[in-house]
C-alpha positions in Angstrom: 4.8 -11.9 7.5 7.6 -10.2 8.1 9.7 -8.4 5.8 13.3 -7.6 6.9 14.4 -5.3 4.5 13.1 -2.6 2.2 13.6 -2.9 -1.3 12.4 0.3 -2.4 10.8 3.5 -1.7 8.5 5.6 -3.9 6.6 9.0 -3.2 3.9 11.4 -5.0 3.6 14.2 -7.0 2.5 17.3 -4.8 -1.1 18.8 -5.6 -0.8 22.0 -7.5 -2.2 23.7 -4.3 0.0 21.8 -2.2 2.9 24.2 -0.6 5.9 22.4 -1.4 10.0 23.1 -2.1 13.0 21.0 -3.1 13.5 21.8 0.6 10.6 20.9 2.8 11.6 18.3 5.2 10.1 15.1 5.1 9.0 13.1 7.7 11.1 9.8 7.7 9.5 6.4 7.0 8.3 4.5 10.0 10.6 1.8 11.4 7.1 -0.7 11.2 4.3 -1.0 9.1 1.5 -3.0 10.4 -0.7 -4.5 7.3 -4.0 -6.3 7.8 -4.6 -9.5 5.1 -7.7 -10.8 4.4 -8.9 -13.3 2.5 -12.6 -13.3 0.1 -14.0 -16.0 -2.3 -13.8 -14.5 -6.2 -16.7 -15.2 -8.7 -15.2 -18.1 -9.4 -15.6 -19.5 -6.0 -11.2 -19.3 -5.5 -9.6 -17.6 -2.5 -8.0 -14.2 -3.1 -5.4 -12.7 0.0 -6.0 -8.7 -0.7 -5.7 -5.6 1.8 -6.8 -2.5 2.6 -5.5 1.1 1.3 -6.1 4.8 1.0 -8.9 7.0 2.7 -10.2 5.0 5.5 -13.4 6.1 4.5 -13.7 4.9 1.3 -11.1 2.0 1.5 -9.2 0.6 -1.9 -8.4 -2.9 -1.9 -5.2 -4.3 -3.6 -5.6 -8.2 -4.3 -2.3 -9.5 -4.8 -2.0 -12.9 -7.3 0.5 -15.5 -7.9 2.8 -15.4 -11.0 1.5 -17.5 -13.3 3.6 -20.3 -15.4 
């Protein structure tokens, strides 16, 4: 997959212990992202495409799902 442009950008809210100003520099995005997709069988037997996030350690998945009719 390759996605050619980015259609938004997003960022978090700072921990309360977190040093941080209006004026910290920020590192800019990457220029690539490299995703892994993988696919699972649900309960119900059906294929579901999801990915990893987060920690490494104690990895998140996000399943992502067609919009229904």
């Amino acid at each position: 997959m390759a996605l050619t442009s980015r259609t938004a950008s997003a960022t978090r809210a700072p921990d309360p212990a977190e040093p941080f100003g209006e004026s910290a520099e920020r590192d800019p995005a990457p220029e690539f992202y490299t995703w892994t997709f993988e696919l699972r069988r649900d309960n119900r037997e059906e294929l579901e495409l999801y990915f990893f996030f987060g920690d490494p350690d104690s990895r998140s998945t996000y399943v992502l799902t067609r919009k229904q009719p």
